[in-house]
Every structure is written in C-alpha cells, then in structure tokens.
LUMMILO-263038 format. One record per residue: residue in three letters; x, y, z of N, C-alpha, C, O in turn. Coordinates in nm, 3 decimals, always signed. Each point is the difference from the previous one (the first is absolute). Layout:
N
   resn    n_east   n_north      n_up   ca_east   ca_north     ca_up    c_east   c_north      c_up    o_east   o_north      o_up
    ALA         X         Y         Z         X          Y         Z         X         Y         Z         X         Y         Z
...
END
This chain:
124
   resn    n_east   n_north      n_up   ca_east   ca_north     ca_up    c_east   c_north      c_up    o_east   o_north      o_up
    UNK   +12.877    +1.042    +0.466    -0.031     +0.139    -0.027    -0.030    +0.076    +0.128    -0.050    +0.112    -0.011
    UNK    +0.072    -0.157    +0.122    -0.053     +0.079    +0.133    +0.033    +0.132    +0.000    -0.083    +0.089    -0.020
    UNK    +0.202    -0.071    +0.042    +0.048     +0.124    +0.039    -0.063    +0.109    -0.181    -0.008    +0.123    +0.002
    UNK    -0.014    -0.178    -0.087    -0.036     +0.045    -0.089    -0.099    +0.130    +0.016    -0.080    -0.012    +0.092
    UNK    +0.071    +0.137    -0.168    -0.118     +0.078    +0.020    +0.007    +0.077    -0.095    +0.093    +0.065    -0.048
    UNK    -0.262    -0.084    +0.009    -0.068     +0.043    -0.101    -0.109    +0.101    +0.017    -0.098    -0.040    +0.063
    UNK    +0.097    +0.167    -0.107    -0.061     +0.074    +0.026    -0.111    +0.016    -0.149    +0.019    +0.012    -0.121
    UNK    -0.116    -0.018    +0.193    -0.116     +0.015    -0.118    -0.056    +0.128    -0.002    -0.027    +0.057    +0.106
    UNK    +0.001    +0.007    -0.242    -0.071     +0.124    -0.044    -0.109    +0.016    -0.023    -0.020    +0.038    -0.116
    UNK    -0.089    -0.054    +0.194    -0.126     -0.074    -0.134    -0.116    +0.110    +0.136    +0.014    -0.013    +0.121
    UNK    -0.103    +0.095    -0.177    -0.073     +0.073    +0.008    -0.140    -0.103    +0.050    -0.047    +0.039    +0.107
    UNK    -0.016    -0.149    -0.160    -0.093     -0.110    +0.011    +0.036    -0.041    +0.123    +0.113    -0.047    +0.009
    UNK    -0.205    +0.056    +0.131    +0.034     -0.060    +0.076    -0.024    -0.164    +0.035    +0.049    -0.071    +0.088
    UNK    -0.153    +0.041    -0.204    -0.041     -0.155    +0.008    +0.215    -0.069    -0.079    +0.079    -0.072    +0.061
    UNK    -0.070    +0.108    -0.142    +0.148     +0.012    -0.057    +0.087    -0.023    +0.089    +0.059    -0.106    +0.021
    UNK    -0.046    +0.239    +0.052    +0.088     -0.031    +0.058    +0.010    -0.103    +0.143    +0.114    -0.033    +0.035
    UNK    -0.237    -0.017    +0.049    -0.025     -0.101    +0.053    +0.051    -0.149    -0.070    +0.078    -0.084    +0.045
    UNK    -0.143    +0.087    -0.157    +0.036     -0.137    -0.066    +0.167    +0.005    +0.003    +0.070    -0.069    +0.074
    UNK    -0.022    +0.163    -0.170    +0.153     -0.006    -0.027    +0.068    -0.028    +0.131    +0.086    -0.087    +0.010
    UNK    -0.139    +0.187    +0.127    +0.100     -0.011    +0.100    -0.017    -0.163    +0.083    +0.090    -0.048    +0.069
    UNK    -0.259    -0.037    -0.099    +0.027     -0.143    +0.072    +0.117    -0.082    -0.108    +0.106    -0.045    +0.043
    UNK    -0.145    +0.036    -0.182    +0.109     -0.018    -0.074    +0.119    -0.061    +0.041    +0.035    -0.117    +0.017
    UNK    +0.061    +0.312    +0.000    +0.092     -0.008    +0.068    +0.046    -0.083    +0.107    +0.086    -0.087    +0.012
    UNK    -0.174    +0.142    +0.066    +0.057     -0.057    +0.133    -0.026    -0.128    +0.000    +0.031    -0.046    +0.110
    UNK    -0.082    -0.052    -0.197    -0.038     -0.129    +0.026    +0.151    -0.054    -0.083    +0.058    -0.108    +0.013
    UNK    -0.021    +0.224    -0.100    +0.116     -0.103    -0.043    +0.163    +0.102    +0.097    +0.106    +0.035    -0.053
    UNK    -0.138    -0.020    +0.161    +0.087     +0.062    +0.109    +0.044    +0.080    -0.018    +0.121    +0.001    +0.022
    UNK    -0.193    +0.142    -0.083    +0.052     +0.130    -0.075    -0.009    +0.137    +0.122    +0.011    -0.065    +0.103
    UNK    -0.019    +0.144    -0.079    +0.032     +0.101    +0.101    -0.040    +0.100    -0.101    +0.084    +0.057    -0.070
    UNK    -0.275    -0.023    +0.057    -0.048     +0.108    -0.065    -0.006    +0.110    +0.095    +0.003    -0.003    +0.123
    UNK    -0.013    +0.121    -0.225    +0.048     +0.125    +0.007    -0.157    +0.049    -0.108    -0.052    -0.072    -0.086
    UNK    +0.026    +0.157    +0.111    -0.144     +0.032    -0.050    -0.041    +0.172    -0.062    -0.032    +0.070    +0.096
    UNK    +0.028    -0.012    -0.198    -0.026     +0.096    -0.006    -0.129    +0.018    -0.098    -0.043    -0.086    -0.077
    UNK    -0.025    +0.253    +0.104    -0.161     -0.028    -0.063    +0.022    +0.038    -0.136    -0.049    -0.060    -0.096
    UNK    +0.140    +0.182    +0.088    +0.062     +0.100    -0.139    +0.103    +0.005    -0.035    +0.062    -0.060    +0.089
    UNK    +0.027    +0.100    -0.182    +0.109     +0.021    -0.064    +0.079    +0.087    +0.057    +0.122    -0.010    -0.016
    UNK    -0.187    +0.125    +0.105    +0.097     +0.081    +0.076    +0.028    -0.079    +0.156    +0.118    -0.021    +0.031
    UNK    -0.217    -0.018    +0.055    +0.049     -0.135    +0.087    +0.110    -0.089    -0.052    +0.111    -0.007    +0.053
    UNK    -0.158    -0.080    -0.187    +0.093     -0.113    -0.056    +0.143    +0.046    -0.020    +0.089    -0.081    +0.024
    UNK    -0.052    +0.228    -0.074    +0.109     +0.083    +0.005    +0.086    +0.024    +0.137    +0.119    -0.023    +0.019
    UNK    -0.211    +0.072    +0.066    +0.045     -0.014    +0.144    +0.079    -0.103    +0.070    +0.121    -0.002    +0.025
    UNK    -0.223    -0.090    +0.002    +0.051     -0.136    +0.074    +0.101    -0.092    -0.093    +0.060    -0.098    +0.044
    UNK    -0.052    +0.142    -0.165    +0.144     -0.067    -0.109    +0.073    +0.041    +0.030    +0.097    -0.075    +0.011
    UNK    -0.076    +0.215    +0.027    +0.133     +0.115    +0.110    +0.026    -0.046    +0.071    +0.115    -0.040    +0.013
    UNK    -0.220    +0.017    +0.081    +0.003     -0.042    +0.165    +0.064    -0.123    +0.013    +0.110    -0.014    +0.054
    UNK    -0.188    -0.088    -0.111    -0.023     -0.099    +0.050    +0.111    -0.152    -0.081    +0.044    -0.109    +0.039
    UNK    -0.040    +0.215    -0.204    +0.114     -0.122    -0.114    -0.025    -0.111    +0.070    +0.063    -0.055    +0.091
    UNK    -0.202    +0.022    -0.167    -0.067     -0.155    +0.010    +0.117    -0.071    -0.194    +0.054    +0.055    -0.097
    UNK    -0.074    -0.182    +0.142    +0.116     -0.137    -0.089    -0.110    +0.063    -0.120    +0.061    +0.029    -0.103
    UNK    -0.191    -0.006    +0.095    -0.109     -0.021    -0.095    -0.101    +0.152    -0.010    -0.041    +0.075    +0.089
    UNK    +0.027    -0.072    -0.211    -0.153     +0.119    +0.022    -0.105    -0.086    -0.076    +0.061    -0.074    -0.076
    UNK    -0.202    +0.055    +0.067    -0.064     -0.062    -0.067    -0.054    +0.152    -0.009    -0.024    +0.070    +0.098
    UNK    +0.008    -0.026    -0.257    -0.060     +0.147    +0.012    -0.167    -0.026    -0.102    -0.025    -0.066    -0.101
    UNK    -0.039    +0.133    +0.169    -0.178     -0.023    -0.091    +0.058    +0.141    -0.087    +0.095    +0.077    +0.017
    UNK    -0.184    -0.088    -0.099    +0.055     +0.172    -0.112    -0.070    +0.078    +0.026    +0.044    +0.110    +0.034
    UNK    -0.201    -0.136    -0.041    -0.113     +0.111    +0.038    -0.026    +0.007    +0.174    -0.060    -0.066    +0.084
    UNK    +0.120    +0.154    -0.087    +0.025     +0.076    +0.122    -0.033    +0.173    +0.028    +0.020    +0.100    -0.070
    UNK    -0.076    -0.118    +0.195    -0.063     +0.175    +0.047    +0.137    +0.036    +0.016    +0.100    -0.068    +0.021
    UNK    -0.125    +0.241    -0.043    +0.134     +0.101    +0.002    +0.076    -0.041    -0.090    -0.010    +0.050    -0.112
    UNK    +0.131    -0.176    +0.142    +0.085     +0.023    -0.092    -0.003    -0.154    -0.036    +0.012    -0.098    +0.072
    UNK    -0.030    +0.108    -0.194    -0.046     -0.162    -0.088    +0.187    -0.064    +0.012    +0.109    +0.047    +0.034
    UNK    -0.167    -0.191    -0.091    +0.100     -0.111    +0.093    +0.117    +0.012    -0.152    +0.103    -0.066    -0.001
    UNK    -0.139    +0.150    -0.106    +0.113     +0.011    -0.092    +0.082    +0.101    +0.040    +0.122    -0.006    -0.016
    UNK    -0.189    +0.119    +0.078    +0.086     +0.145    +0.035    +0.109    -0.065    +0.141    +0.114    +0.035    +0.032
    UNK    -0.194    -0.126    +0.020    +0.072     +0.004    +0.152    +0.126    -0.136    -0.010    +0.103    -0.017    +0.065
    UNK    -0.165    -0.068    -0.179    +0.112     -0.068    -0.043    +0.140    +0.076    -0.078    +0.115    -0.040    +0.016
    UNK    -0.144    +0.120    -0.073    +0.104     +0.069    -0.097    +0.069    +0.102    +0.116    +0.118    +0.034    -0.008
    UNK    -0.209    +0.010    +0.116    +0.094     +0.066    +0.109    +0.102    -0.097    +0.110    +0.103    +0.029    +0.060
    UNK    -0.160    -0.116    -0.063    +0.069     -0.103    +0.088    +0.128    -0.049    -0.084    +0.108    -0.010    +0.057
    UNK    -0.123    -0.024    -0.210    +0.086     -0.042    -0.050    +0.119    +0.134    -0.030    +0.114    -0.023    -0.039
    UNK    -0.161    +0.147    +0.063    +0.107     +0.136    +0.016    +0.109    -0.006    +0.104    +0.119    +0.028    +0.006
    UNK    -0.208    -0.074    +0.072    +0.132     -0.005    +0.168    +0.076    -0.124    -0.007    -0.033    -0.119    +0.002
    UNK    +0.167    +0.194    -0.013    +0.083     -0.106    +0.017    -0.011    -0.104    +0.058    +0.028    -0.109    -0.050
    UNK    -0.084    +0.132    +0.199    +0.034     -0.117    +0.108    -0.092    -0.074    +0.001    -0.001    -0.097    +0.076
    UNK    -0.146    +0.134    -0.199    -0.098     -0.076    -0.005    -0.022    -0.094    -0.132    -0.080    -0.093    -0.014
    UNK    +0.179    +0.150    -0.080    -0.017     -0.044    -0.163    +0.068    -0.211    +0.003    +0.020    -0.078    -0.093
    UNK    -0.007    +0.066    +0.219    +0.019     -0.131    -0.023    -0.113    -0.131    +0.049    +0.005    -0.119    -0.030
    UNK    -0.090    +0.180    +0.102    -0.150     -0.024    +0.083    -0.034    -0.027    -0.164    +0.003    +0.093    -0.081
    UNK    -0.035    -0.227    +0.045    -0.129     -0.063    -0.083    -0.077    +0.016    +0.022    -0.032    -0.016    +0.118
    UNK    -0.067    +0.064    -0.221    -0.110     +0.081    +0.007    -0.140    -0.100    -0.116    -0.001    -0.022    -0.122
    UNK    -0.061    -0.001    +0.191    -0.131     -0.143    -0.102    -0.086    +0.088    -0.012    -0.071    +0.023    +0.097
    UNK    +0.055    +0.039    -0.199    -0.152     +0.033    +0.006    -0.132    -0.065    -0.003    -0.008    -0.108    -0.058
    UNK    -0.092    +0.157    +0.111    -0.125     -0.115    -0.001    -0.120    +0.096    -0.001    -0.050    +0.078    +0.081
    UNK    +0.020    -0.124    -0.225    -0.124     +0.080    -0.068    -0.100    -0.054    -0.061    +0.004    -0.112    -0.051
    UNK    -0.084    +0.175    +0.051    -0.150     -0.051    -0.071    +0.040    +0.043    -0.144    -0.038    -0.072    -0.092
    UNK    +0.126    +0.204    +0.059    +0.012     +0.014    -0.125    +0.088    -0.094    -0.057    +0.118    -0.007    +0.035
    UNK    -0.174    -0.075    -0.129    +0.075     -0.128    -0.083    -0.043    -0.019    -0.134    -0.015    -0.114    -0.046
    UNK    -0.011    +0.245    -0.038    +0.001     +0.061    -0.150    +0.119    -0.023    -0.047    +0.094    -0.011    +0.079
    UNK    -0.076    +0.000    -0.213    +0.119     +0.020    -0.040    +0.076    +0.124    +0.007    -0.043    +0.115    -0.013
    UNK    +0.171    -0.158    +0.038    +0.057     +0.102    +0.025    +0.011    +0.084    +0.152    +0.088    +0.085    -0.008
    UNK    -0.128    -0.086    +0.090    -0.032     -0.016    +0.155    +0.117    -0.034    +0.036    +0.056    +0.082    +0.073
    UNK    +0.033    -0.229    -0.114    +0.049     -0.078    +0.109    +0.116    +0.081    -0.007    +0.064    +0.040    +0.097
    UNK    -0.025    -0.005    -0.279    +0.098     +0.102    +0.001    +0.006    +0.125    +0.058    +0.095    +0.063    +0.046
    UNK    -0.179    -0.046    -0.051    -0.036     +0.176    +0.053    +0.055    -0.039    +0.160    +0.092    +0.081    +0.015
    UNK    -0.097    -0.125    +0.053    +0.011     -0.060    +0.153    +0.142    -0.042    -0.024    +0.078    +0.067    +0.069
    UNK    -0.012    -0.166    -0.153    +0.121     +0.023    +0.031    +0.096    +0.112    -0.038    +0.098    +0.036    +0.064
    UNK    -0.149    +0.016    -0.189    +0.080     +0.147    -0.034    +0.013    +0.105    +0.126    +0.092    +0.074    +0.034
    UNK    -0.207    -0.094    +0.014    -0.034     +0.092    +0.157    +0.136    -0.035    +0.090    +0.075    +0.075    +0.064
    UNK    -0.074    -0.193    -0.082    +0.140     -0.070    +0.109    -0.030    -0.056    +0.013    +0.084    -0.045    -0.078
    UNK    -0.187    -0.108    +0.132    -0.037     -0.067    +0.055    +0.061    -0.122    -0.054    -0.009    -0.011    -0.122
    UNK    +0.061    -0.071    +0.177    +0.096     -0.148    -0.031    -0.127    -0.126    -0.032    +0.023    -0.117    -0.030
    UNK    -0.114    +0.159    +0.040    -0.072     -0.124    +0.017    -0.156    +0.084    -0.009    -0.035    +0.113    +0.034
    UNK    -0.062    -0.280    -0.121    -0.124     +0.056    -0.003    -0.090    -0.090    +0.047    +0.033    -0.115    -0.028
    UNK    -0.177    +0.126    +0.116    -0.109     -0.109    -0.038    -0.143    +0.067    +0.028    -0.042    +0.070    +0.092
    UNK    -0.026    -0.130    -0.228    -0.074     +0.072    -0.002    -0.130    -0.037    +0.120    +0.038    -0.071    +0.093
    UNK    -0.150    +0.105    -0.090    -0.101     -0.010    +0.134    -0.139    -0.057    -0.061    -0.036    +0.075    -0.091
    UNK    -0.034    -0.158    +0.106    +0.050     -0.088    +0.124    +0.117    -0.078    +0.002    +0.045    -0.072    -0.089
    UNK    -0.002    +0.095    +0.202    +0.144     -0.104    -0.002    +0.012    -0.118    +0.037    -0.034    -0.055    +0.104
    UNK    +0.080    +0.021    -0.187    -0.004     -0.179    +0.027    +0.166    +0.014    +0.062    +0.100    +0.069    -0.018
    UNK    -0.163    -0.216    +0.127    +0.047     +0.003    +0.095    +0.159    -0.123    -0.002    +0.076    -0.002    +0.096
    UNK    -0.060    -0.066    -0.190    +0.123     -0.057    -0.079    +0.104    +0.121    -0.094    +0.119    -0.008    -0.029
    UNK    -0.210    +0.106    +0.003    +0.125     +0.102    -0.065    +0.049    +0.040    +0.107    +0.119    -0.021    +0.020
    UNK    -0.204    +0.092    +0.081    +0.057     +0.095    +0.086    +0.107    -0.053    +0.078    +0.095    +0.069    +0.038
    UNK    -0.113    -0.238    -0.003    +0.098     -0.090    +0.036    +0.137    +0.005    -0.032    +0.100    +0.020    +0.069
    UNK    -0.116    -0.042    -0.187    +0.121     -0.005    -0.110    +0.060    +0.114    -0.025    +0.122    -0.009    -0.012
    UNK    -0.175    +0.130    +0.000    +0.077     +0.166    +0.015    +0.031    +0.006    +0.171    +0.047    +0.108    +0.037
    UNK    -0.066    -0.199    +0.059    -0.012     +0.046    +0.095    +0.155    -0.082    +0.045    +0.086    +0.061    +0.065
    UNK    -0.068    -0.202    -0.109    +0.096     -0.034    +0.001    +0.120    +0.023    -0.083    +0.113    -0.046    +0.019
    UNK    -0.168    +0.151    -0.149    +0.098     +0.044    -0.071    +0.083    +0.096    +0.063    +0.122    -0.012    -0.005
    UNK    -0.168    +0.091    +0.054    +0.039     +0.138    +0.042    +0.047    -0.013    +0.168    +0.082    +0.081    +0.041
    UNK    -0.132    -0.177    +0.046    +0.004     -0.026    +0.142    +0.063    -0.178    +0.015    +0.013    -0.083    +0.090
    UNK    +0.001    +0.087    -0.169    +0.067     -0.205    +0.019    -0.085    -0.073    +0.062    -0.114    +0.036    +0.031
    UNK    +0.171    -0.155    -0.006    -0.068     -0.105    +0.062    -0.083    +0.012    +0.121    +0.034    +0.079    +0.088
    UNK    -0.157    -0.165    -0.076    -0.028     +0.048    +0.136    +0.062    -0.033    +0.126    -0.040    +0.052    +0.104
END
C-alpha cells in the first residue's frame, strides 16, 4: 500500500493522530483535513486512492462534503468510509445514501478498518 494515500476528515484531533499512526504503520501516505470544506479541497487538490470521512463536522458536515465530492466527476470514483460515532439505526444508510461506499462506526476497531482498508486499497 505505499504509494497509497488516504486522506482523513475528522475534526477530533486525538482522531485524527490515532488514524494517521494507523496509516502510516500499515505504509499509507496521510493527507489530513479538520472540516468538510478543507476535506472538499484537498480531494480536488490532492485525489487521495481513499477518504475516511467523520460526519459531524464544523462548517460543512462530512454528509454535505461527501455528496459534493461524489458531484465532481473527477472525484466520484475516490471511496469514501465514513467514520462516525453516529451508529443508530438507520445512520449507516443515511451515510451511504449521502454517497459514501463504506461505513464504521467509532470507536473503531481496528480489524474492520483493516479489512475496508484492504478492500478498497489491496494488499499491503
């Protein structure tokens, strides 16, 4: 997965520390944003292999900025995981109706994220 890169959305900066050693321990090339209008940005910029998107997000929440990402052509093929604390029924749908290819809820255990991680990014 080296050349691999995953850009994370997640507002929590304890979050996004954990997610980005994660990564890089399984040879990922993170990309980091705090909000949904950042996470929008650097998906332009940057068309990371991955988005891991959190939903509750300042300015623009991680459903609005997923459903804009999934608008642009050159971005609607970027897999998009959401990763939320909301894990009610009905949530996981709401997140993929938004666009999002993939769900897990928070705390995240660290064998799913594996397994979506090799789903979407292959072998390591």
């Amino acid at each position: 997965m080296g050349s691999r890169r995953v850009l994370i959305v997640e507002d929590n900066s304890d979050s996004r520390t954990l997610l980005t050693d994660i990564l890089s321990t399984l040879d990922c090339t993170v990309l980091a944003a705090r909000d949904g209008a950042q996470g929008i940005a650097l998906a332009a910029s940057e068309k990371p292999d991955l988005i891991l998107m959190d939903l509750s997000l300042p300015q623009v929440d991680g459903w609005t900025a997923t459903s804009r990402i999934k608008a642009d052509e050159r971005l609607r093929h970027i897999p998009i995981i959401a990763l939320t604390a909301h894990a009610m029924v009905g949530d996981r749908e709401k997140a993929l109706a938004a666009g999002c290819d993939d769900y897990i809820s928070k705390p995240i255990d660290l064998r799913e994220l594996q397994q979506k991680l090799t789903k979407y990014l292959g072998q390591p």
